[in-house]
PAKE-457646 format. One record per atom (N, C-alpha, C): residue in one letter; y, z, x. Coordinates in pm, whole numbers, plus 50000, padded with zeros to 5 digits. Layout:
! residues N
+---+-------+-------+-------+
| r |    yy |    zz |    xx |
+---+-------+-------+-------+
| a |     Y |     Z |     X |
...
+---+-------+-------+-------+
This chain:
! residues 134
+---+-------+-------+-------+
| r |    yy |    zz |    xx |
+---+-------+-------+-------+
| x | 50167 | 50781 | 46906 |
| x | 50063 | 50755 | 47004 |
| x | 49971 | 50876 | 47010 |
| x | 49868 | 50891 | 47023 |
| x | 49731 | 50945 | 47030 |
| x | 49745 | 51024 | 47128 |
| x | 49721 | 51137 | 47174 |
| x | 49772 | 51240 | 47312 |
| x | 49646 | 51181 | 47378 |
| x | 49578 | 51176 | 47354 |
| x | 49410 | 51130 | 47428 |
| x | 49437 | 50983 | 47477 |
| x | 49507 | 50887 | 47400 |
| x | 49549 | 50754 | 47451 |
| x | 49600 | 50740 | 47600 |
| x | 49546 | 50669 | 47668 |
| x | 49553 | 50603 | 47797 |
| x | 49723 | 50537 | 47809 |
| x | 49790 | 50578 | 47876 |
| x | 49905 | 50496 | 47968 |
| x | 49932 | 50523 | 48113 |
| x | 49964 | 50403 | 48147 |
| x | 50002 | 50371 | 48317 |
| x | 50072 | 50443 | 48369 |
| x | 50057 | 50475 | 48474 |
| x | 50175 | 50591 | 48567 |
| x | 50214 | 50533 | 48649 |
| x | 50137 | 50466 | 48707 |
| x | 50199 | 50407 | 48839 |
| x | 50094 | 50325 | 48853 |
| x | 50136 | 50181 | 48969 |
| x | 50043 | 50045 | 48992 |
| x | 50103 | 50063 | 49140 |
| x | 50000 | 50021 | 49197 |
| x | 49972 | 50003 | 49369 |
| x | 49928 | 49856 | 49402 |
| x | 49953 | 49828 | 49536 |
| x | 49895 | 49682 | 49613 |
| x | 49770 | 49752 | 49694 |
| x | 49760 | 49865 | 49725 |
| x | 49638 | 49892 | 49779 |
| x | 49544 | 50012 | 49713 |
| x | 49449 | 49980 | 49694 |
| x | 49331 | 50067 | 49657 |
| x | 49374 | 50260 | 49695 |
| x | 49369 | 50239 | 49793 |
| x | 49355 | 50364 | 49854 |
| x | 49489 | 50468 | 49835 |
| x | 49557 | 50400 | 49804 |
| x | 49688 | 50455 | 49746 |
| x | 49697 | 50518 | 49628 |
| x | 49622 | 50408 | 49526 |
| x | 49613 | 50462 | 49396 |
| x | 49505 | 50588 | 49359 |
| x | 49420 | 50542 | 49476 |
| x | 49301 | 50690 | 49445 |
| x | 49400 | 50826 | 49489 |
| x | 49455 | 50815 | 49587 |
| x | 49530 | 50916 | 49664 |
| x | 49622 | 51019 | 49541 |
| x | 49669 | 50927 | 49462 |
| x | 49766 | 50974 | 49366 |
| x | 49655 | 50999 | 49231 |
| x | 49518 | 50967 | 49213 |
| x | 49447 | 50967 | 49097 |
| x | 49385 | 51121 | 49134 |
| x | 49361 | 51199 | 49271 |
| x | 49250 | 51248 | 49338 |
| x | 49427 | 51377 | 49323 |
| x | 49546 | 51344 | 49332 |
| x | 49654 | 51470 | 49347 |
| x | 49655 | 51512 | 49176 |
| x | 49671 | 51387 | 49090 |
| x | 49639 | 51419 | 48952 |
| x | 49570 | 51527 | 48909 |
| x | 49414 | 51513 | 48974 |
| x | 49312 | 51554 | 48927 |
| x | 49357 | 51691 | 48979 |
| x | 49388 | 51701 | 49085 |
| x | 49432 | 51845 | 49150 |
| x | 49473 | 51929 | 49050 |
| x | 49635 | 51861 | 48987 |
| x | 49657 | 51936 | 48866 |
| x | 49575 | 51965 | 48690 |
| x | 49484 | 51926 | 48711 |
| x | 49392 | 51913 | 48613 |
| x | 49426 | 51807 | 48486 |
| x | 49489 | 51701 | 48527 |
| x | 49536 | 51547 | 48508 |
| x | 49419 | 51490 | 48511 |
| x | 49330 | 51394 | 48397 |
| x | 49221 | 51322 | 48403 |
| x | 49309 | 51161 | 48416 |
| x | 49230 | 51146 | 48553 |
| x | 49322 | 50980 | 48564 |
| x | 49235 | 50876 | 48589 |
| x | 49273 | 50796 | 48535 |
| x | 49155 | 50683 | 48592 |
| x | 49254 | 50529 | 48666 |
| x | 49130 | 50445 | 48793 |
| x | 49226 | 50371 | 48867 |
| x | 49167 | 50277 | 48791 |
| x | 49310 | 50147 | 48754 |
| x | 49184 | 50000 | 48673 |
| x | 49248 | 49872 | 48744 |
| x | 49156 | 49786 | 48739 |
| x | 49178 | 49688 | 48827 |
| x | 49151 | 49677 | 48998 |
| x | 49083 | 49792 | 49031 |
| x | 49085 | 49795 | 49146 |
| x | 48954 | 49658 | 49195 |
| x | 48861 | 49649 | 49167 |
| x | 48777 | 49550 | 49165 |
| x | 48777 | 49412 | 49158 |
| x | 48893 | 49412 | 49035 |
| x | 48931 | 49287 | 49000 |
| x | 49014 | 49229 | 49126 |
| x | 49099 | 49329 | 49159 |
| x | 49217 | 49267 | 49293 |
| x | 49126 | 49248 | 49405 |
| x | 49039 | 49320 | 49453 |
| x | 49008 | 49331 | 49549 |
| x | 48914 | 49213 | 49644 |
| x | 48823 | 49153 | 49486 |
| x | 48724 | 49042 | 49498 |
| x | 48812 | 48906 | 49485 |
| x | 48920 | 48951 | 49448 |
| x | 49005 | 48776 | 49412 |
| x | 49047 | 48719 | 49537 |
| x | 49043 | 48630 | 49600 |
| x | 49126 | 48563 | 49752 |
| x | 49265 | 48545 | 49701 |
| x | 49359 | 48637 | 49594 |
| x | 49499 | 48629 | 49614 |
| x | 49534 | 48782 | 49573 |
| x | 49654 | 48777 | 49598 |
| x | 49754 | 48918 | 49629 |
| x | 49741 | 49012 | 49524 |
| x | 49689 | 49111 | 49547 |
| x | 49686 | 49201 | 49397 |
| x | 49821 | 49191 | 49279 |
| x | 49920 | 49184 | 49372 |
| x | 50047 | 49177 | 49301 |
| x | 50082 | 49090 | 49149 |
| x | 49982 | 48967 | 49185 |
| x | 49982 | 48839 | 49104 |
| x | 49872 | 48909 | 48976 |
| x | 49840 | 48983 | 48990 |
| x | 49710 | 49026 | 48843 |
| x | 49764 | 49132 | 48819 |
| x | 49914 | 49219 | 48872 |
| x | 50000 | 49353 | 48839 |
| x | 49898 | 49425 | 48900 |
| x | 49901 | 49436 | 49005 |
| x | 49844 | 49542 | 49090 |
| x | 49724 | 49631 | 49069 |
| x | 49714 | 49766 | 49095 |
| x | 49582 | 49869 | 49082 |
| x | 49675 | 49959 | 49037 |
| x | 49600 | 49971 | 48900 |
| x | 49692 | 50043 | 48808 |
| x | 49613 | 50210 | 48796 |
| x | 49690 | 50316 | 48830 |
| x | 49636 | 50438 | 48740 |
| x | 49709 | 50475 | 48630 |
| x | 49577 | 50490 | 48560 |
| x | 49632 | 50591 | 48394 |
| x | 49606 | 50662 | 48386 |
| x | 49679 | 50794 | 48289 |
| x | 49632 | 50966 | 48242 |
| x | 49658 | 50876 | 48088 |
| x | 49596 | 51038 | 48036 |
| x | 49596 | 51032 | 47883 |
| x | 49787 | 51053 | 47839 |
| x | 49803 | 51001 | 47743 |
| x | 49943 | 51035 | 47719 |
| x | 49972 | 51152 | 47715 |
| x | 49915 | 51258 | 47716 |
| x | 49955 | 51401 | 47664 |
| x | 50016 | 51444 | 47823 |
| x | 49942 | 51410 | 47920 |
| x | 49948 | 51467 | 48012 |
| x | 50061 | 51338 | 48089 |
| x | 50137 | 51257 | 48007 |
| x | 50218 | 51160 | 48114 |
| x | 50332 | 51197 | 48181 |
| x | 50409 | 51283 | 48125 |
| x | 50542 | 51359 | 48172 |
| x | 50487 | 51397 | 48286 |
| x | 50382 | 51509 | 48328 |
| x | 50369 | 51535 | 48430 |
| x | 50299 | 51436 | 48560 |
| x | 50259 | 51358 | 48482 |
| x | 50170 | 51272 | 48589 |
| x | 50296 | 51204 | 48661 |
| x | 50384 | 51159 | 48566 |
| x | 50525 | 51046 | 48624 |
| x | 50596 | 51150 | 48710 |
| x | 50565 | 51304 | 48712 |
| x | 50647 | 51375 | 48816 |
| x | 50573 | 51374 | 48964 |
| x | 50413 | 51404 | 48916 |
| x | 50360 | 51458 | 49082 |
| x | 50372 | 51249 | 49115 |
| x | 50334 | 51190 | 49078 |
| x | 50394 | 51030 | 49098 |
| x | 50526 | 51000 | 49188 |
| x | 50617 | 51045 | 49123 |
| x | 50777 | 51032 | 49151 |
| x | 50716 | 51112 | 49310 |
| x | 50689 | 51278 | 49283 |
| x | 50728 | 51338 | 49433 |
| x | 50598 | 51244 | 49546 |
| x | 50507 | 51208 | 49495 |
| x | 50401 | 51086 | 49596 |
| x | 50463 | 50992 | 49643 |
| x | 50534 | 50900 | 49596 |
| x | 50628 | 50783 | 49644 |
| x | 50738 | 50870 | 49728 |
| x | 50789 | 50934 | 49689 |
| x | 50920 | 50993 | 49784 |
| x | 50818 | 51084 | 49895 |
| x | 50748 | 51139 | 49889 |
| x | 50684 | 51164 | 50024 |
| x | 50661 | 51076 | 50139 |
| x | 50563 | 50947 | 50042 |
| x | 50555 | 50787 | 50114 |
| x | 50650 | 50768 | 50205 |
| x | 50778 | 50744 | 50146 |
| x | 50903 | 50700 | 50208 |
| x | 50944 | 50857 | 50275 |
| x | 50951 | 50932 | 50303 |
| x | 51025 | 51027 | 50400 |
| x | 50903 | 51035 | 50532 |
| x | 50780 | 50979 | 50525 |
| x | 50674 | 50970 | 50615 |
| x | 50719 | 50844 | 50727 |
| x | 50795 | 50738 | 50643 |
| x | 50777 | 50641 | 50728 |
| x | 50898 | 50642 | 50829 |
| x | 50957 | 50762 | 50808 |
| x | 51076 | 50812 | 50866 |
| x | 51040 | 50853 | 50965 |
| x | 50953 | 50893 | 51009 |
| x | 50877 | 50991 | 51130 |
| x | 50780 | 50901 | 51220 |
| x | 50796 | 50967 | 51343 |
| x | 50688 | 50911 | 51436 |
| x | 50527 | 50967 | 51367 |
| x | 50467 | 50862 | 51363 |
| x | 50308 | 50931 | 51366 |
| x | 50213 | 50964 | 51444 |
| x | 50270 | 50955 | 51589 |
| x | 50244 | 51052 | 51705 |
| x | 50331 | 51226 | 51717 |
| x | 50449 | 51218 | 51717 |
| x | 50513 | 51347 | 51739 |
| x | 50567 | 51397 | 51596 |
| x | 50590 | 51327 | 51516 |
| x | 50660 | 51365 | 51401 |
| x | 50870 | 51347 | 51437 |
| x | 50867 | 51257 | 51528 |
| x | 51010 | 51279 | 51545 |
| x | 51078 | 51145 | 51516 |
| x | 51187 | 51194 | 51452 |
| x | 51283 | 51103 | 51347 |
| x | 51391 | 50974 | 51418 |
| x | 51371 | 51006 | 51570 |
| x | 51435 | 50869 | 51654 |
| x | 51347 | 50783 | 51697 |
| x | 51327 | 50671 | 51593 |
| x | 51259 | 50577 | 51578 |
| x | 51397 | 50428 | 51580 |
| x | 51319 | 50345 | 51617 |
| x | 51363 | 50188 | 51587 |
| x | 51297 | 50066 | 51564 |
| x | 51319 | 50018 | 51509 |
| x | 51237 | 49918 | 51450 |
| x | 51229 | 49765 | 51544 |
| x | 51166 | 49675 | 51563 |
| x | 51155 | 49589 | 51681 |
| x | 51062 | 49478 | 51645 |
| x | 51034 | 49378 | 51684 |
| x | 50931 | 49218 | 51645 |
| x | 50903 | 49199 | 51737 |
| x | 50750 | 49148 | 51741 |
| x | 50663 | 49142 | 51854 |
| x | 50623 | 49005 | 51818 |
| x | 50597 | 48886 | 51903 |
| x | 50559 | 48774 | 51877 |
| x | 50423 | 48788 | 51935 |
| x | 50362 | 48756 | 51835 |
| x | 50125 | 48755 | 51810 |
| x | 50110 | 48598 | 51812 |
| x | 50048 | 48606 | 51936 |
| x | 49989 | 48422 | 51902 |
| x | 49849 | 48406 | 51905 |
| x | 49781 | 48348 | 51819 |
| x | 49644 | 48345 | 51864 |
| x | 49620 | 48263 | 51948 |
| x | 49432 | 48229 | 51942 |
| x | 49372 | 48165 | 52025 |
| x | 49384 | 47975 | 51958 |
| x | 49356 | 47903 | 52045 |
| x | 49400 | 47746 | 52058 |
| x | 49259 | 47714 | 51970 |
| x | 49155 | 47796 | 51968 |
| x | 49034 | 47724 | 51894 |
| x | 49066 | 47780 | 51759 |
| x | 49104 | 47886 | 51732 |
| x | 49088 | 47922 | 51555 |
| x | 49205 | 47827 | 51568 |
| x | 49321 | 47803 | 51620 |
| x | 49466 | 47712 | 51570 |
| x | 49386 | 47624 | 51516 |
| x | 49309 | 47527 | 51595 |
| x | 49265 | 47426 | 51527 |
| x | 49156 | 47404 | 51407 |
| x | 49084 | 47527 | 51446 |
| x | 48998 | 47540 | 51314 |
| x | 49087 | 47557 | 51209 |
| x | 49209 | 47614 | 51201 |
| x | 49234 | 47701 | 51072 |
| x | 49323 | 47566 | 51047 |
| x | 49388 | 47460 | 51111 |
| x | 49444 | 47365 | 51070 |
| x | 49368 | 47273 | 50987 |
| x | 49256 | 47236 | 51086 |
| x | 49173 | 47171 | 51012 |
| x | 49082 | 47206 | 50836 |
| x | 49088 | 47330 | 50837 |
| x | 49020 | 47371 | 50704 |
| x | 49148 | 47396 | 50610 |
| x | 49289 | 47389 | 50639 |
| x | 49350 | 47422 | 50597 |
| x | 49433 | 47267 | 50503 |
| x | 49393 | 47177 | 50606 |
| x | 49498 | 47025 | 50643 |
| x | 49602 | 47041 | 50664 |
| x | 49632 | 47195 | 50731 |
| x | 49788 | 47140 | 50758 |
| x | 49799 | 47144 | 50947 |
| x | 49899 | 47175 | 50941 |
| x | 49938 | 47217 | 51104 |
| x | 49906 | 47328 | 51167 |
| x | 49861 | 47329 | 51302 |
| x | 49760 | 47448 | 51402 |
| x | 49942 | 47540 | 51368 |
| x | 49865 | 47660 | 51358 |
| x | 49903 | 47813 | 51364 |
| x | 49985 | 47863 | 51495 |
| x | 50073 | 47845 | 51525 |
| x | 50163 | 47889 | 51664 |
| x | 50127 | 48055 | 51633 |
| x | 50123 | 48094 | 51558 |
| x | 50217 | 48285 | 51610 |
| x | 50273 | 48304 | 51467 |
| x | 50273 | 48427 | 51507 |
| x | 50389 | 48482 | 51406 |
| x | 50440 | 48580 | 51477 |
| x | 50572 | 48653 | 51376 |
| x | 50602 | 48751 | 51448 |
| x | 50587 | 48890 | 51320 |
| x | 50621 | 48993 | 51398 |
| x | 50532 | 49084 | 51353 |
| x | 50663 | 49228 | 51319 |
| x | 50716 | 49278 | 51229 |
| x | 50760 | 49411 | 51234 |
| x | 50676 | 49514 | 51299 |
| x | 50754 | 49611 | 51390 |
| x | 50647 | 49736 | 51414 |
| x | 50754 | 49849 | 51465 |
| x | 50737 | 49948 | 51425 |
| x | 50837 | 50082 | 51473 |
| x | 50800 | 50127 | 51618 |
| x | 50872 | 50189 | 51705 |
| x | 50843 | 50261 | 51847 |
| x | 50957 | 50387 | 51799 |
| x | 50858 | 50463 | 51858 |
| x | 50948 | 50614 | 51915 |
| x | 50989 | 50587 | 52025 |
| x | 51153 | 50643 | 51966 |
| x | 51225 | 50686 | 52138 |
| x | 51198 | 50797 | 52200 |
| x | 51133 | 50876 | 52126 |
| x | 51119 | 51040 | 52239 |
| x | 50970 | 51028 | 52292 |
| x | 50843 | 50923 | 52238 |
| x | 50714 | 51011 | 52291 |
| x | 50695 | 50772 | 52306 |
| x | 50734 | 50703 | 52291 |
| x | 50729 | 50601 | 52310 |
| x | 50582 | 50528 | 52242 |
| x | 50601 | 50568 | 52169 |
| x | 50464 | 50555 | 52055 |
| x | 50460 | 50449 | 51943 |
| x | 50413 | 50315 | 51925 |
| x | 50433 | 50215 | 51861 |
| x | 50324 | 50210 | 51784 |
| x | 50345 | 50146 | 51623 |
| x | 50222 | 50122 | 51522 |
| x | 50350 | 50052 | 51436 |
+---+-------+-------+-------+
């Protein structure tokens, strides 16, 4: 393979993720580029279904890209560990039932043909020390 040749490091469901990790690349003087971001974004279905928003480095530079990568995802996940008000780690997780309004129910049934929209319910974390929910 060509050291200048293009391969994938990592694929994202959201845009802003993949720049995040293209923009830490670049930090290390990693030339990365994000692809597909356009394509997912304009389609009315799930990025997931077209393999996501992909960034690539040149192969020369992939060993390191798959490392600052690896420590980006494990940051991800030790963040969602924490309150994002206090930073404190006694959190619990909880479902909130969201119902809308009786006029979109019926609009969205009707454009839909199926059945009006009750609710859903919703995951969301709260802090136990500063009582802080998102």
């Amino acid at each position: 393979m060509h050291p200048n040749e293009l391969v994938q490091v990592s694929r994202f469901l959201i845009s802003s993720d993949a720049h995040i990790l293209r923009g830490l690349l670049e930090t290390e003087d990693i030339e990365a580029i994000v692809i597909d971001e356009l394509f997912s974004s304009n389609l009315p279905i799930h990025p997931s279904i077209l393999g996501g928003i992909k960034v690539f480095v040149p192969f020369k530079d992939f060993e390191q890209a798959k490392e600052i990568a690896i420590e980006y995802f494990k940051n991800i996940e030790e963040s969602k560990k924490l309150c994002q008000n206090c930073d404190s780690t006694n959190i619990e997780h909880d479902y909130k039932q969201q119902t809308s309004n009786a006029f979109l129910n019926l609009v969205t049934a009707f454009l839909s043909g199926g059945f009006p929209f009750t609710g859903s319910t919703t995951k969301y974390k709260k802090c136990k020390d500063c009582g802080y929910k998102w």
